[in-house]
C-alpha positions in Angstrom: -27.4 140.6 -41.5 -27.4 136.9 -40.2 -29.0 134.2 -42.5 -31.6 131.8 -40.9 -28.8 128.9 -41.6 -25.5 131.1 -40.4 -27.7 131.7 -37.0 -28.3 128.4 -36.6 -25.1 127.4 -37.5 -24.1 129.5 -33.8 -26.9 128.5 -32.4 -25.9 124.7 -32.7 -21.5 125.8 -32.1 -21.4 125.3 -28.5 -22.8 122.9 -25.8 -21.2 122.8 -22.2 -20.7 119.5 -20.2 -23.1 120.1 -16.8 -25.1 123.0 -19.4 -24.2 126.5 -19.5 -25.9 127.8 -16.5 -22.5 126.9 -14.6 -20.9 129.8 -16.8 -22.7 132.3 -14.5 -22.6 130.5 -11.5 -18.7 130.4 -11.7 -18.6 134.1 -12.4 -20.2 134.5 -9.4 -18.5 132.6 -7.5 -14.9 134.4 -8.9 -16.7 137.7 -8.0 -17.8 137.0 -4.7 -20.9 137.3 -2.2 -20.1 141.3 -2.5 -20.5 141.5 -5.9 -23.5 139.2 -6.9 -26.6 139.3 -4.6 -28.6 136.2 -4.6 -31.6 134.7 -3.2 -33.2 138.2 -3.6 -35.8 138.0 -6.4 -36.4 141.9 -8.3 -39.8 143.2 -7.6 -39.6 146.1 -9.3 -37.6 148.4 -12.2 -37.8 151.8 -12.3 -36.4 153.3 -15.4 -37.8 156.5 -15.4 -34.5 158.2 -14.9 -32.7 159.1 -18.0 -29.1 158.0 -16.9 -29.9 155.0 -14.0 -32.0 152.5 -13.3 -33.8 151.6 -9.9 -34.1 148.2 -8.9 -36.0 146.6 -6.3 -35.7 143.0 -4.1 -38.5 141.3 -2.1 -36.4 142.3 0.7 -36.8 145.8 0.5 -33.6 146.7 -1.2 -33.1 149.5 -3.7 -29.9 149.5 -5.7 -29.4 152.0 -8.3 -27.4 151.0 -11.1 -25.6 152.5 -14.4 -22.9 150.8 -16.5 -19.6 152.5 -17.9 -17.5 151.2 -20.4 -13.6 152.0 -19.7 -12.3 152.8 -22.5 -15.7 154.1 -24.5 -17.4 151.5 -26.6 -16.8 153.1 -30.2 -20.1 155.0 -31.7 -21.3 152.1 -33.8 -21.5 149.5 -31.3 -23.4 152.0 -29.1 -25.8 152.7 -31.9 -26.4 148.6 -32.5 -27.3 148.2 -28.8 -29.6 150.9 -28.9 -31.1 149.2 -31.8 -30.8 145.9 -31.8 -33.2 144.2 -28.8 -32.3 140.7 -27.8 -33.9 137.7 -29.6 -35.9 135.1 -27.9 -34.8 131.8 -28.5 -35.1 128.2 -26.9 -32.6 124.9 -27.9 -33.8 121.3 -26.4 -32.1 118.6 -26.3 -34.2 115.0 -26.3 -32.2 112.0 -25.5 -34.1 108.5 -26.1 -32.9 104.8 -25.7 -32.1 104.6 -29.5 -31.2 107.0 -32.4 -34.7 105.8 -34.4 -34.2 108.4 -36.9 -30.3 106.5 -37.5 -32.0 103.2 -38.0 -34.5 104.8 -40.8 -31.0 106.2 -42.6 -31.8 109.5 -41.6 -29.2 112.7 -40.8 -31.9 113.7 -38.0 -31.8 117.5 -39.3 -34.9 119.3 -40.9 -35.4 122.9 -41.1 -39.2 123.6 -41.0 -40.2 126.1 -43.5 -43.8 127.2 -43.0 -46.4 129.1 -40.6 -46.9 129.8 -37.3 -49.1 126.4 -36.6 -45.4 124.5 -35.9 -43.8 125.5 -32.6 -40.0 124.5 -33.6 -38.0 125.8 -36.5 -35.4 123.2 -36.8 -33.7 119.7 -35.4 -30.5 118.8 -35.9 -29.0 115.5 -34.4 -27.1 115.8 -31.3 -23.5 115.1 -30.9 -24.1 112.5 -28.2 -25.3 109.1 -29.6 -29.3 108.8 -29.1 -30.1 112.8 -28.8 -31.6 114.9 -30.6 -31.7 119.1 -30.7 -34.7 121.0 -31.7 -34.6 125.0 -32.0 -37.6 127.6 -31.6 -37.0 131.3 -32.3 -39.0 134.3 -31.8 -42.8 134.5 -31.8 -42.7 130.2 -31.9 -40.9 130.5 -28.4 -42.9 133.1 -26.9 -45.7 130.7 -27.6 -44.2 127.7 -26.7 -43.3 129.3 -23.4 -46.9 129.8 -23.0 -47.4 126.4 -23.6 -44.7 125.1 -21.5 -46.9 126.7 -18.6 -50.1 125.1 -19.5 -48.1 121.8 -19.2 -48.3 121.1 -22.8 -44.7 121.0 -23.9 -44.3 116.5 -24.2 -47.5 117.1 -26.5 -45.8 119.5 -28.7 -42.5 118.5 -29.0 -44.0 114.8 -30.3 -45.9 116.5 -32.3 -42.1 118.0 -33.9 -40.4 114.3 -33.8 -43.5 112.9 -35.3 -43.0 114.9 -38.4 -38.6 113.4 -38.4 -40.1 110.0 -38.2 -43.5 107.9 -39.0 -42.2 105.6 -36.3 -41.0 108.0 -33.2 -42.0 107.1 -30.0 -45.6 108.1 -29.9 -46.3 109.6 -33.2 -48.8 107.5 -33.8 -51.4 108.7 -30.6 -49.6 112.1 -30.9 -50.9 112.1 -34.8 -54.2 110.7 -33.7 -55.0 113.8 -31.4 -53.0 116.2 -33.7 -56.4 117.8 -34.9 -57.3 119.1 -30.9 -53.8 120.4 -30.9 -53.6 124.2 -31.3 -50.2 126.2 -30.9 
């Protein structure tokens, strides 16, 4: 089983130049207009069926679907995708004019050990010179998602660089206002 600190280790391995969206958009693009439908949002699943799925596009589509590994994937890896669901996870990058944190002598990496009431896990300074990386997993991101929808996300992630740095940008009012602040 992964540790906290391995899965942040691979969490932190790779960043792309242009971010890593452009992986799928060039696989689409190498598979062709034939292959990969876009600009036709899925209004519905069905996955009643026992061996396909039915989807569904605001245009009226139906496409039914089942994947088939050739050769067979061997019995255990079919058991661990029957078993193990997806994680939710969310990695932001903050870029500011200077590396404040670099100034105080710090690395710029805390791992946040505690409850629920703090939406990010961990930071970690970034590769480029003034950024900075902060990481939410699980129930955190399904909150902070929440959040990001009720436009609170600037309020929250001061209130995570507040805690690197008595002098970040903000801290101060962000500290000020923490006690109205409710995750």
């Amino acid at each position: 089983m992964l540790t906290k600190h391995l899965l942040l280790g691979l969490l932190w391995k790779r960043k792309f130049k242009g971010g890593s969206q452009q992986i799928s958009e060039r696989l689409a693009q190498k598979l062709g207009d034939s292959i990969v439908i876009t600009n036709s949002p899925v209004v519905g699943i069905n996955q009643e069926a026992k061996d396909y799925v039915l989807l569904y596009t605001l245009k009226g589509r139906e496409y039914k679907m089942k994947i088939h590994f050739t050769p067979s994937l061997p019995p255990l890896r079919n058991q661990m995708m029957q078993r193990m669901p997806m994680g939710t996870v969310m990695k932001v990058i903050l870029y500011y004019e200077t590396a404040f944190w670099r100034a105080k002598g710090l690395c710029g990496s805390i791992y946040i050990e505690g409850g629920d009431e703090h939406p990010v896990y961990a930071m970690m300074d970034d590769t480029k010179p003034d950024g900075i990386t902060l990481l939410s997993l699980a129930d955190k991101t399904r909150r902070l998602c929440c959040a990001f929808k009720a436009g609170r996300a600037v309020e929250i992630y001061l209130l995570s660089l507040a805690a690197l740095a008595e002098d970040c940008p903000g801290s101060h009012d962000v500290k000020a206002n923490s006690q109205r602040f409710s995750f």
